[in-house]
C-alpha positions in Angstrom: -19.1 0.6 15.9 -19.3 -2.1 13.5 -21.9 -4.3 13.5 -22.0 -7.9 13.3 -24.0 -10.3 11.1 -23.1 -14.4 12.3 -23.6 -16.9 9.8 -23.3 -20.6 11.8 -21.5 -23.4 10.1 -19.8 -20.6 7.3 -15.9 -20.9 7.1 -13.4 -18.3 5.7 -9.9 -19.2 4.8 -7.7 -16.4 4.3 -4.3 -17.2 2.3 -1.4 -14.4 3.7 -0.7 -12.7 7.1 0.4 -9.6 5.5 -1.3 -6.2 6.1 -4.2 -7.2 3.4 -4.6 -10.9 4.8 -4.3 -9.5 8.8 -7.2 -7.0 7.7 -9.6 -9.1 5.7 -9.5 -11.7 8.5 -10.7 -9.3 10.9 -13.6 -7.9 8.3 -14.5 -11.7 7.7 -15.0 -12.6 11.1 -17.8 -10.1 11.2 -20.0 -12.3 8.3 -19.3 -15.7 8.9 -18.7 -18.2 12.1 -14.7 -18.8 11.8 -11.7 -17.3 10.1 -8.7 -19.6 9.4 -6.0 -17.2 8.8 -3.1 -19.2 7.3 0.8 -17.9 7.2 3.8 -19.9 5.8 6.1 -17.8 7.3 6.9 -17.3 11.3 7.5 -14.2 12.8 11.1 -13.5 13.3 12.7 -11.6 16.3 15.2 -10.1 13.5 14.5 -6.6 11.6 13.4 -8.6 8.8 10.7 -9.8 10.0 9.0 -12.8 8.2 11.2 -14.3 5.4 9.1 -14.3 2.7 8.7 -9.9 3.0 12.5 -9.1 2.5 10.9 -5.4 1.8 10.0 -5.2 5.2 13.2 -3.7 6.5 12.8 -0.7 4.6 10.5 2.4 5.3 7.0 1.5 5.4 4.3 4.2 5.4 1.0 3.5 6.2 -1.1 6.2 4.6 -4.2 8.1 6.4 -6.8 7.0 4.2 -5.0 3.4 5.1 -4.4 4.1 8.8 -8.4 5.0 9.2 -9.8 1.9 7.7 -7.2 0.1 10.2 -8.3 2.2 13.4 -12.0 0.9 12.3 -11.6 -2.3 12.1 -9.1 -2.6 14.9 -10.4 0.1 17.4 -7.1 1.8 19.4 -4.9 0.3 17.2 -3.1 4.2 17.1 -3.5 4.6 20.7 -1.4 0.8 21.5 1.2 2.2 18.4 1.5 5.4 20.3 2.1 3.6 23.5 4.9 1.0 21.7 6.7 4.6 21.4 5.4 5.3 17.9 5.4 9.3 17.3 3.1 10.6 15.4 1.3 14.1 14.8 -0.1 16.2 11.6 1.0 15.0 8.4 2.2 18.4 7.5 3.3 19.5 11.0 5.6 16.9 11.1 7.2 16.0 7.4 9.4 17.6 5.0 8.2 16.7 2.0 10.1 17.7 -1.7 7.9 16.5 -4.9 9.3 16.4 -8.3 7.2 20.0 -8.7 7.6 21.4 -5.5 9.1 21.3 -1.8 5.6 21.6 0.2 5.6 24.1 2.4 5.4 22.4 6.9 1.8 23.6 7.4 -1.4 22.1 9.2 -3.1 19.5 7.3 -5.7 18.5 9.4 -5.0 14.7 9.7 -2.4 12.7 11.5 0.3 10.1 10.7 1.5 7.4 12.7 5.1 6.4 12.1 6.0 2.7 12.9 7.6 -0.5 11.6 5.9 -2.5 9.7 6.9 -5.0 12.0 5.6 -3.3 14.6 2.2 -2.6 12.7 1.8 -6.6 11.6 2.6 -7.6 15.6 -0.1 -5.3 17.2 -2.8 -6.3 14.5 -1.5 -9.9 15.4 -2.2 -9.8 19.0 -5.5 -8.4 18.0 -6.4 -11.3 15.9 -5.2 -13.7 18.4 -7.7 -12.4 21.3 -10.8 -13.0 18.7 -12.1 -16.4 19.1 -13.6 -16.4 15.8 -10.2 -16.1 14.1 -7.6 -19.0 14.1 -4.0 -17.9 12.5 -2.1 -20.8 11.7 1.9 -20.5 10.8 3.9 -22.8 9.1 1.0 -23.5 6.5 1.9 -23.6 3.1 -0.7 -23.6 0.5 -0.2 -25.7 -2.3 -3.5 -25.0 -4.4 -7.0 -24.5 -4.4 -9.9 -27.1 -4.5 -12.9 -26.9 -6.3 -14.0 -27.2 -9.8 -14.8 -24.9 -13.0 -17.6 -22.7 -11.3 -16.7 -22.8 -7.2 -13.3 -22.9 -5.0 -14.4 -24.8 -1.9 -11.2 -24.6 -0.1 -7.2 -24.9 0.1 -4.5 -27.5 -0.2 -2.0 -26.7 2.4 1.2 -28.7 3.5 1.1 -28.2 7.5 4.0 -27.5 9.2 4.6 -31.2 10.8 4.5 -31.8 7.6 1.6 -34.1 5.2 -1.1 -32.7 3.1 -4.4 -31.2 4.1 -7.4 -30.4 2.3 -9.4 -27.2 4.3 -12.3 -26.5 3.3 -14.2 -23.4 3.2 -16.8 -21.6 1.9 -15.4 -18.5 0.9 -11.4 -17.9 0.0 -9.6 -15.4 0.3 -6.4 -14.8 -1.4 -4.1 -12.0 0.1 -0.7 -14.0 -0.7 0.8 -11.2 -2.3 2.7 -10.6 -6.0 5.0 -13.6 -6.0 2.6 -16.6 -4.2 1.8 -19.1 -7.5 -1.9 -18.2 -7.5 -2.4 -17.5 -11.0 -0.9 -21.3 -11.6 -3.6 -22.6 -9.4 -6.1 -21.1 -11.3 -4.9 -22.5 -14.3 -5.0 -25.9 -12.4 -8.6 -25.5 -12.0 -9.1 -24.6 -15.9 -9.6 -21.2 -15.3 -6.5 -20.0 -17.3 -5.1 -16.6 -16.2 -5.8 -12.8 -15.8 -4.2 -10.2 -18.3 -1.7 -8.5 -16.2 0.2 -5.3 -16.6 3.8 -4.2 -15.4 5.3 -0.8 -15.5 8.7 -0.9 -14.5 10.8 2.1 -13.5 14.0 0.2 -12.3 14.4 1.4 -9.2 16.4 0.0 -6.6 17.3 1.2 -2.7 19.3 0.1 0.2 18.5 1.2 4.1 19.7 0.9 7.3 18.8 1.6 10.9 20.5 4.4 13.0 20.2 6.1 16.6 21.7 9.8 17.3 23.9 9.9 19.6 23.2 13.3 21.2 19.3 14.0 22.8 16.9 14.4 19.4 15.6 17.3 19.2 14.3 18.1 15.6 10.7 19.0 15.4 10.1 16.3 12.4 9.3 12.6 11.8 9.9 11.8 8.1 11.6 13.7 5.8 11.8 12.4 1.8 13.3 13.8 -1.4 11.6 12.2 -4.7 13.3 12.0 -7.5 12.4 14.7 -10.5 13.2 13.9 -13.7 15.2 14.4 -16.1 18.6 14.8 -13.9 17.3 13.9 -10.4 17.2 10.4 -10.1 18.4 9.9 -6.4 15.4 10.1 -4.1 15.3 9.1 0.2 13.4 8.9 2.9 14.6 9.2 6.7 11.8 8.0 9.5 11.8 8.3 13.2 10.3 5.0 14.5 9.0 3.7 17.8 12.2 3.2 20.7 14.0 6.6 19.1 15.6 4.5 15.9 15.8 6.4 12.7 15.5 3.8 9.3 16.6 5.8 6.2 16.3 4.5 2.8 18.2 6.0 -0.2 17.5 4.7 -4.0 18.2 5.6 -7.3 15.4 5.1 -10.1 15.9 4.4 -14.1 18.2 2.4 -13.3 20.3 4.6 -11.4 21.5 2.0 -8.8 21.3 2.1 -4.9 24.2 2.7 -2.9 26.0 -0.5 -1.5 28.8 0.7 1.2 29.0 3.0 4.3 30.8 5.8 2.6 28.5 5.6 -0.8 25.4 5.8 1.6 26.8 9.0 3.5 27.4 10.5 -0.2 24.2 9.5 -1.8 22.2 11.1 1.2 24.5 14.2 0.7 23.6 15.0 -2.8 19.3 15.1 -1.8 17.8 18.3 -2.1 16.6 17.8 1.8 19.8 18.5 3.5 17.9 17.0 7.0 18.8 13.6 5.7 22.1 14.4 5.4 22.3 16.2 9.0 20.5 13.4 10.7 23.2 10.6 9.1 26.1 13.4 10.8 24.8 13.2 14.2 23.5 8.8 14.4 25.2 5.6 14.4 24.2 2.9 12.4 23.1 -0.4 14.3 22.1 -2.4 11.4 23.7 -3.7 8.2 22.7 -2.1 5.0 19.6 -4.1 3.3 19.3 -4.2 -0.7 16.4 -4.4 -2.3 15.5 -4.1 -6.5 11.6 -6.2 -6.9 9.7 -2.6 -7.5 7.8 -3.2 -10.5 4.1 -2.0 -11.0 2.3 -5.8 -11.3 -1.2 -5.5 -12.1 -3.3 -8.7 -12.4 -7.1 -7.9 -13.8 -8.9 -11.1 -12.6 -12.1 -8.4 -13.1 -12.0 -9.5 -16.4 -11.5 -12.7 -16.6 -13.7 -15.3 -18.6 -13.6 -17.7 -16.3 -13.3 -16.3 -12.4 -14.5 -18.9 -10.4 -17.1 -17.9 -7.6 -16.0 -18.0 -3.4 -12.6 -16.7 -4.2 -11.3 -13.2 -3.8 -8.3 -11.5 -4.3 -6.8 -8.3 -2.8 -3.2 -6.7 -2.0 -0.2 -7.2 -3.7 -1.7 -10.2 -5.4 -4.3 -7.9 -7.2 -1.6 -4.8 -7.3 1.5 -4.2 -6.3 3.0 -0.3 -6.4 6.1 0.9 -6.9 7.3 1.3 -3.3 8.6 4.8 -3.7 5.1 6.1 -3.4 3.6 4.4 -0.1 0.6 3.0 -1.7 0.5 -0.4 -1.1 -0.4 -1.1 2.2 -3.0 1.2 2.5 -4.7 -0.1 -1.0 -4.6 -3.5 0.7 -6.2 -2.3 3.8 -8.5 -0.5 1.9 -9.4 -3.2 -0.6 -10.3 -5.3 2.4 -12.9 -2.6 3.8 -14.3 -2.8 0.2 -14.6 -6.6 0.9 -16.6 -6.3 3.7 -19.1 -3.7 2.3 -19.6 -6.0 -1.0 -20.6 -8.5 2.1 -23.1 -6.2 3.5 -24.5 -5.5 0.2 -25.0 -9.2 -0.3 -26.7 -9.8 2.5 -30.0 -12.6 2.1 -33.3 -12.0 3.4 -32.1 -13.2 7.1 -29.3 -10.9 7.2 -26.5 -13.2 6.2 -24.1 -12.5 3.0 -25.2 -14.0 -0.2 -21.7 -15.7 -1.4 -22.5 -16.3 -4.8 -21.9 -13.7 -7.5 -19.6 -12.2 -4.9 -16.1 -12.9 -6.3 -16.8 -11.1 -10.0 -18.6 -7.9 -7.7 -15.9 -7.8 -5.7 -13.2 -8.0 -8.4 -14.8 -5.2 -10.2 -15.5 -2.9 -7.4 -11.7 -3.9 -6.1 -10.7 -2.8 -10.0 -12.0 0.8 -9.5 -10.5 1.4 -6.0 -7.3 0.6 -7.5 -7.2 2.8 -10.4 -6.5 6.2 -9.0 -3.6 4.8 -6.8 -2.6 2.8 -10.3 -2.6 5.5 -12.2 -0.4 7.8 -10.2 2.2 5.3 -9.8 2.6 4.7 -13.3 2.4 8.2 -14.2 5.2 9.3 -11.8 7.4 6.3 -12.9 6.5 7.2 -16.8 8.3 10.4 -16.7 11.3 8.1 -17.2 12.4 7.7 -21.1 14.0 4.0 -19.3 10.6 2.8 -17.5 9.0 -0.2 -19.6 5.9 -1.1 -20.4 2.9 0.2 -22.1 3.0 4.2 -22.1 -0.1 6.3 -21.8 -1.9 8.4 -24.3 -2.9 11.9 -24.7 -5.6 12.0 -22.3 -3.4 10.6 -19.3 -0.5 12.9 -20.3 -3.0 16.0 -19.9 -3.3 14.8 -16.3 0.0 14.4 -15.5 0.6 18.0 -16.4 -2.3 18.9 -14.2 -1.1 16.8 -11.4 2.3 19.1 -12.1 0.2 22.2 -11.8 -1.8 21.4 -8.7 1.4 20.4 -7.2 2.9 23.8 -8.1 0.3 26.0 -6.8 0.3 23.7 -3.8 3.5 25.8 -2.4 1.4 28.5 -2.0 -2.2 27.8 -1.8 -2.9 25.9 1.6 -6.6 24.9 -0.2 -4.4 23.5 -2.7 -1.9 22.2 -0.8 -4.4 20.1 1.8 -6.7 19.0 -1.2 -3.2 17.0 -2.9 -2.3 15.7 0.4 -5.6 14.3 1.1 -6.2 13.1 -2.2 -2.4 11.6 -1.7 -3.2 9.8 1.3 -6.6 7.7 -0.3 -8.4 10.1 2.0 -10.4 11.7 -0.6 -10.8 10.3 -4.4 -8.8 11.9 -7.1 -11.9 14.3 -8.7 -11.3 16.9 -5.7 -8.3 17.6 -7.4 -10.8 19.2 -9.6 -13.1 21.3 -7.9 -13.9 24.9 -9.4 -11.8 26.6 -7.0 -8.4 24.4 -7.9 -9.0 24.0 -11.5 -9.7 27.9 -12.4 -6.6 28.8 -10.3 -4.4 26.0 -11.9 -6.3 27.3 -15.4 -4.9 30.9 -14.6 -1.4 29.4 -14.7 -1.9 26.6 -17.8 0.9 27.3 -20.8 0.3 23.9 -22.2 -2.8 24.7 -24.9 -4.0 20.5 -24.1 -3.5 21.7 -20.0 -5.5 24.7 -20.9 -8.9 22.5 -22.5 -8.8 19.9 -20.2 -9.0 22.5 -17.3 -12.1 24.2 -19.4 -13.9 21.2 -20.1 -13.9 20.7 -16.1 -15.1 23.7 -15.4 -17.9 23.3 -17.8 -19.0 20.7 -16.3 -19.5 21.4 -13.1 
């Protein structure tokens, strides 16, 4: 049960009704009196959901680690997804699953997924938000910049939807407008300049479409993906059962190996996986949507941690601190997680009378958002680095060493269940990255190290610990 600390006359703004902004709104409303949540877009009745998320008609996973910070903020969220006709079960009960070092083996994980639309996902957290009184979601805002001067943001410039300028104020901001909303120009309109930012880029593009079988669906799975290994593989997919029986599969090609475009290609490229369900599910369904493109995959990381001049009462989180690679089903759960971090940097800050302490919060926060992110960062841009084509800055010696032993857990993974549930948990931002490293993994990954670098890393470990 979370507990929760009023502060009378305190107002949050919260730019972005994404997963990140739909999230931190709810946290928020726990430490001061009102939440403005504010959305340019509207809620569409089409797959597509709201205009300015074109990704959002492609698979969306939400990961465990993600899915339990959800269920404690929003308290029978799985129960209402279930109910909406989402399935669900154990993670390894219920996937296929085919790595670049290894197809894991269907076995008992010991945690569940919940497999849903993202539209489904952002309506039920919706209607939560909507039954709070302390939380006000207005659509049809645009924000236009930030007010406030070279030490403080006190609040937003929005254009309303009838139109006219507004001035909200607030007394803490929180910017969850993802990778492409013009915050780093506002910044730089309040003399702040801008963060350094990083982007690894893989080039990968995919294209999905919705289907139903047309003969009772019986297969004992609810997701089944085929990642792409290099140096020949470069076709990956995903096929996922979704709430009212529909199947969304999503096929794409990375280094810029290009995404099918027509019904025929689509039926070929899902052919050629090394997970021949995919294949089998496309021979027995129908499509009922159109096929959906989509190419902005880039790693974008901003680092306002380190910024000179980060001025205090604004935070950032989501896809406007970093956006993943979508192939790896990071980014929604880092966003939902960065918000939980939000909320215990609140706690921490906490006066004398119980109420948060706002100032200093924005470069603590930043920080302690920086070192969530890294382990997530780091795996996407090590997965998308095994591509000669992928740009941007390449990693050194120490990083390749754990690659390889990434490789190597994966590999003993097939037939070690320890192994094999430590990597999924660690996968799933249930459990930080340094389990992968516990005596009992590393000796038995040391035990099959060719790679002399592999080999000293593993010892120097071990010695440790």
């Amino acid at each position: 049960m979370i507990d929760t600390v009023g502060l009378a006359g305190r107002h949050a703004v919260v730019i972005g009704a994404g997963i990140a902004g739909l999230v931190a709104a709810r946290v928020l409303a726990d430490h001061v009196e009102h939440v403005t949540l504010l959305e340019r877009d509207r809620p569409s009745p089409e797959e597509g959901a709201r205009r300015g998320t074109p990704q959002a008609r492609h698979v969306h996973l939400l990961l465990a680690g993600g899915s339990q910070v959800v269920e404690r903020f929003f308290p029978g969220m799985d129960e209402e997804l279930a109910a909406a006709g989402a399935p669900g079960g154990d993670c390894g009960l219920r996937s296929i699953m085919h790595f670049p070092a290894c197809r894991m083996p269907r076995r008992r994980l010991g945690f569940e997924m919940r497999f849903a639309s993202r539209l489904l996902r952002e309506s039920l957290l919706r209607d939560h938000l909507a039954r709070d009184a302390r939380i006000t979601l207005r659509e049809g805002a645009l924000v236009r910049g930030l007010l406030g001067d070279g030490r403080r943001v006190t609040g937003v410039r929005l254009r309303p939807s009838e139109g006219g300028e507004e001035a909200l104020r607030a007394d803490l901001v929180v910017a969850a407008c993802g990778r492409d909303a013009p915050l780093v120009a506002w910044l730089e309109e309040l003399g702040h300049g801008a963060p350094r930012e990083e982007i690894v880029n893989a080039h990968l593009s995919y294209a999905s479409r919705w289907y139903r079988t047309r003969s009772a669906d019986t297969r004992d799975w609810d997701m089944a993906f085929d990642m792409p290994t290099p140096p020949h593989h470069r076709r990956g997919g995903v096929a996922m059962r979704h709430e009212g029986g529909r199947w969304l599969v999503t096929l794409g090609g990375i280094a810029g190996s290009p995404a099918p475009t027509g019904d025929a290609e689509f039926v070929s490229w899902a052919r050629s996986l090394r997970v021949p369900e995919i294949h089998g599910l496309l021979q027995d369904a129908e499509p009922i949507s159109t096929l959906h493109g989509f190419a902005r995959t880039e790693n974008r990381r901003r680092h306002f941690e380190q910024m000179a001049s980060l001025p205090d009462r604004l935070v950032v989180l989501g896809d406007a601190v970093a956006a993943f690679n979508p192939i790896y089903g990071q980014g929604m759960s880092v966003a939902a997680l960065g918000a939980q971090e939000l909320d215990t940097c609140l706690r921490e800050q906490r006066a004398p009378k119980g109420a948060p302490d706002l100032d200093g919060l924005s470069r603590r926060f930043q920080r302690r958002l920086a070192l969530l992110t890294e382990m997530p960062w780091q795996f996407a841009i090590g997965e998308d680095f095994r591509w000669p084509e992928t740009a941007g800055e390449r990693p050194g010696a120490v990083q390749r060493a754990l690659h390889a032993y990434s490789d190597r857990v994966m590999q003993l993974a097939e037939d070690d269940a320890e192994a094999g549930r430590t990597f999924m948990r660690v996968l799933h931002l249930i459990d930080p990255a340094a389990a992968l490293f516990r005596p009992s993994i590393a000796a038995r990954v040391l035990e099959r190290a060719t790679w002399p670098a592999l080999a000293t890393a593993c010892r120097a470990v071990l010695a440790k610990t």
